[in-house]
Z-matrix of the N, CA and C atoms (Angstrom, degrees):
N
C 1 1.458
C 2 1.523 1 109.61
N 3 1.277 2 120.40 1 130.57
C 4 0.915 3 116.45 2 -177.17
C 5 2.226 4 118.79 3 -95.28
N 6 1.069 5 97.85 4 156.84
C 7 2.223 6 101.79 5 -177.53
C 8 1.005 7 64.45 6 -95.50
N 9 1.894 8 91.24 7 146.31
C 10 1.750 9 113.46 8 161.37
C 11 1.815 10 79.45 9 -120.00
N 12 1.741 11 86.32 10 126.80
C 13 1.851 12 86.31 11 168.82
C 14 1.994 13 111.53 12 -87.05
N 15 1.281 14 123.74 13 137.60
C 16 1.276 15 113.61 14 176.34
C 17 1.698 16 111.03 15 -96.61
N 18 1.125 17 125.57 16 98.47
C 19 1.180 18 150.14 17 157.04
C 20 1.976 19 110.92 18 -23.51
N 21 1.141 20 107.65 19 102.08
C 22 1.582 21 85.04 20 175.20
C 23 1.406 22 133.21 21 -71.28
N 24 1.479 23 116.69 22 135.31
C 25 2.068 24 98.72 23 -179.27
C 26 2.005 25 116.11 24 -62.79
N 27 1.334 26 89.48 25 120.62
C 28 1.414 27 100.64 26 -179.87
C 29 1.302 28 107.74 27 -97.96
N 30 1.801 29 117.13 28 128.48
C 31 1.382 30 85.89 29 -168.43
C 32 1.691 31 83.38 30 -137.42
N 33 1.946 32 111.76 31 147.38
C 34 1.536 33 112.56 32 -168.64
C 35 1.267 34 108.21 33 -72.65
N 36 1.236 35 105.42 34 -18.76
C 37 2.112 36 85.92 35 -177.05
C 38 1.228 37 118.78 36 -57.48
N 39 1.242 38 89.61 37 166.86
C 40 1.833 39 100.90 38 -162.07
C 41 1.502 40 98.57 39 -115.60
N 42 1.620 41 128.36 40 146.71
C 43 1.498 42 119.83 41 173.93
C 44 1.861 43 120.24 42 -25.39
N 45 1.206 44 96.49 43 -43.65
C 46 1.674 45 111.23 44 176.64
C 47 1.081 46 106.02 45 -35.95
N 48 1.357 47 138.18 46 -80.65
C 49 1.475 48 165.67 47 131.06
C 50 1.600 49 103.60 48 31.60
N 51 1.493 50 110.72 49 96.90
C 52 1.129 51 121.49 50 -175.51
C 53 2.064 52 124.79 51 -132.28
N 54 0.987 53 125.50 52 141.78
C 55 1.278 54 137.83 53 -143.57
C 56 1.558 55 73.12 54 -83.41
N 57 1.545 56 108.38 55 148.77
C 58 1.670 57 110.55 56 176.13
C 59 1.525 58 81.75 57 -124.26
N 60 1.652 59 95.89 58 178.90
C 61 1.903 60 120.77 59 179.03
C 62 1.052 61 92.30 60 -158.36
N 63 1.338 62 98.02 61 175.68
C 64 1.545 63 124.08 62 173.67
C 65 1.712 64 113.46 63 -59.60
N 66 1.005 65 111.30 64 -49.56
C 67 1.524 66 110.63 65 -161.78
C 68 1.935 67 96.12 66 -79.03
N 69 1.258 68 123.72 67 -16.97
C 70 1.161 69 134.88 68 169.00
C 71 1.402 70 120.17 69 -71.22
N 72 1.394 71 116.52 70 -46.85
C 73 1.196 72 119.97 71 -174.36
C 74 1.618 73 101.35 72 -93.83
N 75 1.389 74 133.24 73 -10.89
C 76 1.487 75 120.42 74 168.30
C 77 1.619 76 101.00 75 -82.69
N 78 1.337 77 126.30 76 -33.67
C 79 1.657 78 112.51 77 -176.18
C 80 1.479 79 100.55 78 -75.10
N 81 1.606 80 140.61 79 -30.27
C 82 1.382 81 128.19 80 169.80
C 83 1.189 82 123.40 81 -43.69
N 84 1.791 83 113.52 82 -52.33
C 85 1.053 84 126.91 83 165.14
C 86 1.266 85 142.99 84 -60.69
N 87 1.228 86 114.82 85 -12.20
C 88 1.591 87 138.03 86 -178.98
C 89 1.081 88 99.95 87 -95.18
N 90 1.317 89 118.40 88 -60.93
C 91 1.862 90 129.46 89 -172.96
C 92 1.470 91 108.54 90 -42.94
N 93 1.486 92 119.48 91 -39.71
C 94 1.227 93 138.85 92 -139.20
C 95 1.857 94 83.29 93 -101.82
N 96 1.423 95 102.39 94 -80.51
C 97 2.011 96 93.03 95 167.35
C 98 1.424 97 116.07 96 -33.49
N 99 1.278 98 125.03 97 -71.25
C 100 1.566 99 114.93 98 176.48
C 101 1.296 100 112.41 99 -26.80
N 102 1.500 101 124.49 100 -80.46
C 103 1.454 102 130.27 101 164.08
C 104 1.513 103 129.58 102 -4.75
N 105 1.361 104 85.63 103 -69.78
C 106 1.519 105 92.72 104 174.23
C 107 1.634 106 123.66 105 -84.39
N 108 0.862 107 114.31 106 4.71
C 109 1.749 108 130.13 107 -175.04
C 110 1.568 109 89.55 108 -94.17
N 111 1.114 110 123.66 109 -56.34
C 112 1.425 111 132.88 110 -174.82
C 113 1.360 112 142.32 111 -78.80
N 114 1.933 113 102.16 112 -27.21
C 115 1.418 114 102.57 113 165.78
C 116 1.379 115 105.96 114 -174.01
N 117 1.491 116 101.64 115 56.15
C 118 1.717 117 117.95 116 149.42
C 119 1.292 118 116.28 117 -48.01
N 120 1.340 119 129.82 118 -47.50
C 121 1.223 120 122.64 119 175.33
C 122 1.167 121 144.48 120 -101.82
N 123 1.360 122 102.13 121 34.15
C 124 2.121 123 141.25 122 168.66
C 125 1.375 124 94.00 123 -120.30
N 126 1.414 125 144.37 124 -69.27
C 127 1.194 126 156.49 125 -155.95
C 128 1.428 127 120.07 126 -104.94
N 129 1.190 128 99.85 127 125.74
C 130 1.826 129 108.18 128 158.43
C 131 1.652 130 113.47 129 -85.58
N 132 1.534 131 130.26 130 104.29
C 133 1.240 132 152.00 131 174.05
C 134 1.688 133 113.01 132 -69.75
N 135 1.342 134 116.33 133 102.97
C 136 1.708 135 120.58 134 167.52
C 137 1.262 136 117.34 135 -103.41
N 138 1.144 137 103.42 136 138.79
C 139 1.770 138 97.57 137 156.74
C 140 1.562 139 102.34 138 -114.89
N 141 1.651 140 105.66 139 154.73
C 142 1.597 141 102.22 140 154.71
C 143 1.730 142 122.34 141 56.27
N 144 1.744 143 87.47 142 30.87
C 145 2.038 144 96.36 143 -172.70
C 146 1.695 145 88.20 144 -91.82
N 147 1.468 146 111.89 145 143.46
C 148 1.671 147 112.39 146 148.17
C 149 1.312 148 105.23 147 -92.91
N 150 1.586 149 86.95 148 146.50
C 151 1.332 150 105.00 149 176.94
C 152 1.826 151 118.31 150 -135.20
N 153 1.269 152 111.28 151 148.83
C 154 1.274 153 98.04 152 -160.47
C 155 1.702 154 95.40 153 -145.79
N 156 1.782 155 86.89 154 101.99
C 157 1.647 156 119.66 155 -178.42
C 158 1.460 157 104.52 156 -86.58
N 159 1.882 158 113.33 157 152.20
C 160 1.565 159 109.80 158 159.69
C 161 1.235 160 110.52 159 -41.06
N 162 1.531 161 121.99 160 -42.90
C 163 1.573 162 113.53 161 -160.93
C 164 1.845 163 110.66 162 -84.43
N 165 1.220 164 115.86 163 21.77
C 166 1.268 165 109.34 164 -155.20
C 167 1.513 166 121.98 165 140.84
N 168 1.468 167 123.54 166 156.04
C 169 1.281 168 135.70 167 155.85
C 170 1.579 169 118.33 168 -99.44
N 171 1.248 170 127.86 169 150.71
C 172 1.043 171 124.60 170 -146.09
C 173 1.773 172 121.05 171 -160.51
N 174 0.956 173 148.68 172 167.42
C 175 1.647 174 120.24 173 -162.35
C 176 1.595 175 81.54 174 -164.11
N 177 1.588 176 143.70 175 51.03
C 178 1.673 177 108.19 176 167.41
C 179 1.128 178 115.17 177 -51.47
N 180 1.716 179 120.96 178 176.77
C 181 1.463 180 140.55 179 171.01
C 182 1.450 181 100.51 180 -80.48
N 183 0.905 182 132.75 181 -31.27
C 184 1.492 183 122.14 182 -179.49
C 185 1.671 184 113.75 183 -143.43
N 186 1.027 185 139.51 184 138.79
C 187 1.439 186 140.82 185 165.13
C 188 1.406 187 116.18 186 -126.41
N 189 1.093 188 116.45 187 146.97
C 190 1.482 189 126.50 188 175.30
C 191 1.640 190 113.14 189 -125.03
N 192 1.412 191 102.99 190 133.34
C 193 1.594 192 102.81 191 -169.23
C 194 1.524 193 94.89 192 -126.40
N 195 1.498 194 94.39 193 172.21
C 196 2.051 195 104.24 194 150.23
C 197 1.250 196 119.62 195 -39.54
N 198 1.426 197 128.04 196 149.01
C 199 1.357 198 89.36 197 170.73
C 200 1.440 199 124.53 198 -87.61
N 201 0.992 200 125.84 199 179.87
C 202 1.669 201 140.61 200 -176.57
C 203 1.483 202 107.58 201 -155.77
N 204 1.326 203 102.31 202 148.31
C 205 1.724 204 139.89 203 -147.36
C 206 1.585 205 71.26 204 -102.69
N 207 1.381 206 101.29 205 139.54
C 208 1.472 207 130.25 206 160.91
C 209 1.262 208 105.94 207 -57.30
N 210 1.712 209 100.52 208 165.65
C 211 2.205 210 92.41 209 -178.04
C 212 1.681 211 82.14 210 -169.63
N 213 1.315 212 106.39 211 68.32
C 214 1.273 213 119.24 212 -177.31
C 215 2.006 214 119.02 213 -63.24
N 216 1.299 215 102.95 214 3.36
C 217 1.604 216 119.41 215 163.93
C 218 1.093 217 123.48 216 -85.84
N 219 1.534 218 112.96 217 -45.48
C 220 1.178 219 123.65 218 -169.53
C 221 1.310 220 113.54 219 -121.70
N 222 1.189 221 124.58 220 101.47
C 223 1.733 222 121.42 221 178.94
C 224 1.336 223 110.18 222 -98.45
N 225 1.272 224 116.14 223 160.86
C 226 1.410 225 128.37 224 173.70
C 227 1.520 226 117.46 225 -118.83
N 228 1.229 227 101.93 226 123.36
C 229 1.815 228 106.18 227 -160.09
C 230 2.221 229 96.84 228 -87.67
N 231 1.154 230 95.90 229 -22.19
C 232 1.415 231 100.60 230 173.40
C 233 1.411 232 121.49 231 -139.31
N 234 1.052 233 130.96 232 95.35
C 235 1.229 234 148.22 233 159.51
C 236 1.647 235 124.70 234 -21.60
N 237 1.292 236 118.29 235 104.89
C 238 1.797 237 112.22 236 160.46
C 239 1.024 238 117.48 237 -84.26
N 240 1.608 239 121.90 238 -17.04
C 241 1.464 240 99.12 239 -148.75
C 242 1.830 241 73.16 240 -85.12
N 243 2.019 242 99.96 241 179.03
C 244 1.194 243 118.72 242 -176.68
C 245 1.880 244 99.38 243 -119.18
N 246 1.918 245 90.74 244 121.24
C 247 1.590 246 97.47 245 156.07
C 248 1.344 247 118.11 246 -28.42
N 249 1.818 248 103.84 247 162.58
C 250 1.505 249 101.75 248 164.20
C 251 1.731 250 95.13 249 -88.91
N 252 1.572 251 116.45 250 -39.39
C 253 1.500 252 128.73 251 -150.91
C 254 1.521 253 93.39 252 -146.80
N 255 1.653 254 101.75 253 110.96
C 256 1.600 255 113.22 254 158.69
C 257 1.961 256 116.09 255 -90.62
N 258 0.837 257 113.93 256 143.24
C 259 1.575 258 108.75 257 161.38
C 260 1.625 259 110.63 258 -123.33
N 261 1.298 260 109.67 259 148.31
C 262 1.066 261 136.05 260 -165.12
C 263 1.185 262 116.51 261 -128.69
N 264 1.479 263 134.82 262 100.95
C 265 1.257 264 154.33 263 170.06
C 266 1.392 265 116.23 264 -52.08
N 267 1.498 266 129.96 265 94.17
C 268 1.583 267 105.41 266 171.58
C 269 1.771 268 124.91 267 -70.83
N 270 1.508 269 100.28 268 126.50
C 271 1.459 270 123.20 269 -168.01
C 272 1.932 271 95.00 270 -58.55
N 273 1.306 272 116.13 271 160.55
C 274 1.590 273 118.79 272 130.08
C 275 1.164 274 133.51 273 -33.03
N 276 1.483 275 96.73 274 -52.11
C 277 2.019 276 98.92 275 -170.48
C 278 1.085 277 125.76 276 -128.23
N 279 1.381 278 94.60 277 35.91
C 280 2.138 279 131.22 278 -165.71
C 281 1.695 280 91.36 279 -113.76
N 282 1.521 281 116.68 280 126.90
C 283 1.214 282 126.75 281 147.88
C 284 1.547 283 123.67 282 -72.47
N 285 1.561 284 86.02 283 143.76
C 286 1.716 285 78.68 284 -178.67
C 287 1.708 286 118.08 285 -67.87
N 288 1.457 287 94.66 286 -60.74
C 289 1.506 288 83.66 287 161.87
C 290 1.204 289 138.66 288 -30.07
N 291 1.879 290 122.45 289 -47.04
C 292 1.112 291 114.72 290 -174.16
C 293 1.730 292 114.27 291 -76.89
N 294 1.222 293 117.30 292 -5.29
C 295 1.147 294 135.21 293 168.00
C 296 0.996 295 123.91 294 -82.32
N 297 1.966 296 147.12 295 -18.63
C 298 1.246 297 163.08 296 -177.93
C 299 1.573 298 92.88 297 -93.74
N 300 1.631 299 110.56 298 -54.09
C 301 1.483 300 110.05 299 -171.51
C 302 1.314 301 109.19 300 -36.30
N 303 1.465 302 99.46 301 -66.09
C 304 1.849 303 117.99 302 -177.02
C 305 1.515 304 104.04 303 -36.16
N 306 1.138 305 109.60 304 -48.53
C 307 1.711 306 115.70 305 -162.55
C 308 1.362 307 90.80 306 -62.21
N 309 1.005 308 132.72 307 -86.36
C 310 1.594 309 146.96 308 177.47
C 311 1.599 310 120.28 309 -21.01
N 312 1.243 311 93.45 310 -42.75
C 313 1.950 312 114.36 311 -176.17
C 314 1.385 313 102.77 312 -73.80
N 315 1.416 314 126.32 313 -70.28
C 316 1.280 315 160.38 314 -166.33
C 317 1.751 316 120.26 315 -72.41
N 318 1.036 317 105.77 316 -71.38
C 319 1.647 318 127.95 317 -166.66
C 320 1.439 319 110.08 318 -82.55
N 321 1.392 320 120.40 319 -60.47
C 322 1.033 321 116.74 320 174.73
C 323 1.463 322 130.57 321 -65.67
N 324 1.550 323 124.80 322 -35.85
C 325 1.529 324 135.62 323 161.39
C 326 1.282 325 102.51 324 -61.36
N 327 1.336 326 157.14 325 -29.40
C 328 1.206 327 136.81 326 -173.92
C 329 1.701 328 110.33 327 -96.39
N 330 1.505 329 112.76 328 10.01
C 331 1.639 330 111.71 329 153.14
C 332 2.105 331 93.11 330 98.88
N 333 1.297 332 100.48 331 13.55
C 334 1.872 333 100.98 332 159.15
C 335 1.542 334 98.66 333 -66.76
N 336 1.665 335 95.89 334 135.95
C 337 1.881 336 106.82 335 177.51
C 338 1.412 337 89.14 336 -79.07
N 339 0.760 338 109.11 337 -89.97
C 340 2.062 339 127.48 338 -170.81
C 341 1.476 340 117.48 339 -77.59
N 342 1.384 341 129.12 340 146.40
C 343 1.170 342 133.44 341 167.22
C 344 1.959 343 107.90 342 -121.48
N 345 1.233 344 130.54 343 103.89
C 346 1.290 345 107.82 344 -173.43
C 347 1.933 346 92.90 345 -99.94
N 348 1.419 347 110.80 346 124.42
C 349 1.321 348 146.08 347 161.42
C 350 1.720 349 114.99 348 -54.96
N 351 1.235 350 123.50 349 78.70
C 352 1.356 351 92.48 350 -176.32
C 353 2.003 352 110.12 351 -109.46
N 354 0.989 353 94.50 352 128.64
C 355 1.445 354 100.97 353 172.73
C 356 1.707 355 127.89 354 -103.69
N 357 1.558 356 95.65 355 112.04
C 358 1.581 357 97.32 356 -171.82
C 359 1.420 358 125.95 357 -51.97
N 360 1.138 359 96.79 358 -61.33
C 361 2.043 360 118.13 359 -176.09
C 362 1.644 361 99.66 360 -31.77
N 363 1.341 362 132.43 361 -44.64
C 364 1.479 363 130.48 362 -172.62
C 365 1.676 364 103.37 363 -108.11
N 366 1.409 365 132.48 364 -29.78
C 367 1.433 366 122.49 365 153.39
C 368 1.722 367 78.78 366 106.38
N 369 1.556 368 127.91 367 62.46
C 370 1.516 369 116.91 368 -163.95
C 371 1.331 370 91.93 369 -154.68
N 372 1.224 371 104.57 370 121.41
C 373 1.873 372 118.51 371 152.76
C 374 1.213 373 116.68 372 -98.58
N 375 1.433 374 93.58 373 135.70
C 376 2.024 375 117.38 374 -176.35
C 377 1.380 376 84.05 375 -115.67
N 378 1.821 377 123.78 376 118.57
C 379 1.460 378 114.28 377 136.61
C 380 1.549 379 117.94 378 -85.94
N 381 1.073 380 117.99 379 135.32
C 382 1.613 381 123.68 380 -164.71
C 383 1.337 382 101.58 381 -95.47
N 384 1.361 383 142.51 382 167.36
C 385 1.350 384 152.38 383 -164.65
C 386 1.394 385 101.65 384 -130.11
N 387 1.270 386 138.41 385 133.54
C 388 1.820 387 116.10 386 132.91
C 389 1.262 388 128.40 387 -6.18
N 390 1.849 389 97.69 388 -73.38
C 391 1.312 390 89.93 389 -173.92
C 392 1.621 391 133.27 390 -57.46
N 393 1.079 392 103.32 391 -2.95
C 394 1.978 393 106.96 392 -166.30
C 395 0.766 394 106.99 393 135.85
N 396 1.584 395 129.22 394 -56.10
C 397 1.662 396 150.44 395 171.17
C 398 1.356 397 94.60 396 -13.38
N 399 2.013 398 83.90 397 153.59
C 400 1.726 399 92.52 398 161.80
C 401 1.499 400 93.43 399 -172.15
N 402 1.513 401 115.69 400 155.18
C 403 1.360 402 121.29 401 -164.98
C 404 1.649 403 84.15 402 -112.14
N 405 1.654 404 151.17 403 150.24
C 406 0.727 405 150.24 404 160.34
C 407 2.025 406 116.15 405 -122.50
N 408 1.577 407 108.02 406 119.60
C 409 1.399 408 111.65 407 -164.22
C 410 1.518 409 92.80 408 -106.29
N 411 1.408 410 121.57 409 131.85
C 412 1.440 411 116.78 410 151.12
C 413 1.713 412 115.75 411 -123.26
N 414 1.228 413 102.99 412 0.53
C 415 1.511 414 103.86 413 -176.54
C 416 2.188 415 92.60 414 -151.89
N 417 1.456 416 87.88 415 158.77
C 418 1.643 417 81.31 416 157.90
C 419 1.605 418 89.51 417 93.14
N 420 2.067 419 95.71 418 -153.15
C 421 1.224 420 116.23 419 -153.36
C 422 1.529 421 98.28 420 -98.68
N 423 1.321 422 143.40 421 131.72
C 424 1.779 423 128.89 422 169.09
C 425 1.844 424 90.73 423 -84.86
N 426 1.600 425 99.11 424 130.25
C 427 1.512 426 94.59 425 175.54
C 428 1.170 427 114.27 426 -125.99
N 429 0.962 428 125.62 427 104.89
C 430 2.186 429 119.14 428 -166.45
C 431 1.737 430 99.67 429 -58.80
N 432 1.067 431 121.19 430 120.88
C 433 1.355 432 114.71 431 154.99
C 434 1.685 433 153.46 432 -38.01
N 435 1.441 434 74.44 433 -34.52
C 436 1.481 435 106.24 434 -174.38
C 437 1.726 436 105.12 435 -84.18
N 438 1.406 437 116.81 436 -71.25
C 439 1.290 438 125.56 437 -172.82
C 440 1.346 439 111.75 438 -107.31
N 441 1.338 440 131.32 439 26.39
C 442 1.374 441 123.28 440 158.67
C 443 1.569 442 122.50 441 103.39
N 444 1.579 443 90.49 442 -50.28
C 445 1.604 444 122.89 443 -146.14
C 446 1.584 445 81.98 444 -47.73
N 447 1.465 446 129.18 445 162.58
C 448 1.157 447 133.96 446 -133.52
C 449 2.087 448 81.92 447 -169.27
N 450 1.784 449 110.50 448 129.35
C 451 1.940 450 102.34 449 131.40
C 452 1.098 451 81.35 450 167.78
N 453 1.595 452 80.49 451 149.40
C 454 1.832 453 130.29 452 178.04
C 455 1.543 454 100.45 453 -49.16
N 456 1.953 455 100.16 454 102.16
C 457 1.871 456 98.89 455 155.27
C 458 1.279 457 116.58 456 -46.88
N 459 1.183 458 131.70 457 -17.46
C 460 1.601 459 126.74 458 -171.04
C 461 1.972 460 80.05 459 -70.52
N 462 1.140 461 112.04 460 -71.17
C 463 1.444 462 110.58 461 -154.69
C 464 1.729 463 120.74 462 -54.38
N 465 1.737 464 110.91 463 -25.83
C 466 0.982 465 130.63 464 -168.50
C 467 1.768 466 99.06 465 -73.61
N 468 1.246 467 119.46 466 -36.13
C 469 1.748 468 136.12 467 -176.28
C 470 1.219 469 108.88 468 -112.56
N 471 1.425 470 129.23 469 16.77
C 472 1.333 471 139.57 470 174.26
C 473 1.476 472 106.39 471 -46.94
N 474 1.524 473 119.80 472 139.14
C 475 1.460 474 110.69 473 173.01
C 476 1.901 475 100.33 474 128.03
């Protein structure tokens, strides 16, 4: 007779590691055009960079930095330096909580000013603070506090 050994499923994703959709991947992409339509040349615009903080590793949908000069020789598959402003797409099958945690755990201890939160299902940006704070947009202008950066929820939920 033969033992069947059962192998456990090991699987590489990392907490980061989040299920995308359609309505997810058109606000990445929009967010990211707005962005860059508006202040490519104040800001360096990422999507989808790892980054790897004392407090953690970490993957937002979008980051915004200083800017920085391309270095098309040398790439960096993981990032130290720290955003000024991550945004964070809420997933389908992403808790919010487990998504604030991260922010809080992750983003904010490694010296991120702003986190803007955007949640599709209600068409609403939360920029989050360090301190606890949070600016909440459902109509109007989204205005980061911190860095200025400025755009029309109409345009951000356009469609």
């Amino acid at each position: 007779m033969e033992d069947i050994l059962e192998l456990p499923v090991i699987s590489d994703e990392s907490e980061d590691e989040k299920m995308s959709s359609l309505n997810h991947s058109d606000l990445q992409t929009r967010l990211g055009f707005l962005l860059m339509a508006a202040y490519r040349h104040e800001y360096s615009i990422y999507t989808e960079l790892d980054f790897s903080f004392a407090s953690g590793k970490t993957r937002p949908d979008l980051c915004i930095m200083p800017k920085r000069k391309a270095n098309w020789l040398a790439d960096e598959l993981v990032v130290q330096d720290v955003p000024l402003t991550t945004i964070e797409i809420l997933s389908p099958e992403q808790s919010l909580n487990s998504l604030t945690e991260r922010i809080y755990k992750k983003h904010f201890p490694a010296g991120v000013k702003t986190v803007w939160l955007v949640v599709p299902t209600v068409q609403t940006v939360a920029i989050l603070l360090p301190d606890r704070k949070q600016v909440n947009f459902a109509v109007g202008t989204v205005l980061d506090p911190v860095t200025g950066i400025q755009l029309e929820l109409a345009d951000i939920f356009e469609g």
